[in-house]
N, C-alpha and C positions, 0 to 999 in steps of 0.2 A: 199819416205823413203830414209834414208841416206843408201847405200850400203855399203860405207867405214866402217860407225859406226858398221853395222850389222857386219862385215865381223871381226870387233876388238873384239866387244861382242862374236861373237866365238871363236876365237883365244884363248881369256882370260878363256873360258868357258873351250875350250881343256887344257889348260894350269892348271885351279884349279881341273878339276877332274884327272887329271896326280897326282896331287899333294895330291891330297883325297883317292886316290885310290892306290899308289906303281906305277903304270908304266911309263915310259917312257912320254915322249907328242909324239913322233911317236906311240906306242903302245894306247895310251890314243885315239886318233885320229883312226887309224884303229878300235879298238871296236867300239867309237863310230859311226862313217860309217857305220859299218855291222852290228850293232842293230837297229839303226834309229835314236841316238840321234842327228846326225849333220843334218838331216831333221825333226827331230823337235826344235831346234834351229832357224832353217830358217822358217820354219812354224810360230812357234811360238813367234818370235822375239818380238812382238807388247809387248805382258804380260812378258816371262820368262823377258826379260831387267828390269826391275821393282824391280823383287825380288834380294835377297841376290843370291851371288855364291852359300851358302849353299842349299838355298830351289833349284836352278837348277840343282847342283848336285844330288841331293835327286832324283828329276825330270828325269834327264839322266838314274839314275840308275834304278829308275821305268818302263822307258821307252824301256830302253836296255831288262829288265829282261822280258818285255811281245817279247820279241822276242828270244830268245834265250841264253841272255846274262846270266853270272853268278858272274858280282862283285855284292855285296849287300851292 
């Protein structure tokens, strides 16, 4: 697997839910850390890469929300 590529696909991934969501890409990034979406990103890379930014935002924010998160 390409590491660069993954490492772009999240970047871009921090970068649209910044942009989805009001915050920051600093603040976009720290939630996503402390929820688990930048580990399932990297988990997940093989499939979420596939979909649109929207279906992985969607995804982030499902994912965030089973752990504590509360953007919806």
């Amino acid at each position: 697997m390409d590491k660069r590529k993954e490492a772009d696909y999240i970047v871009a991934c921090i970068n649209e839910f910044s942009g989805a969501t009001g915050l920051t890409v600093l603040q976009a990034y720290r939630y996503l850390a402390t929820h688990g979406g930048i580990d399932f990103l990297v988990e997940h890379y093989d499939v979420e890469h596939m979909l649109s930014f929207d279906d992985a935002i969607e995804d982030l924010k499902a994912i965030s929300m089973q752990t504590g998160g509360r953007i919806e």
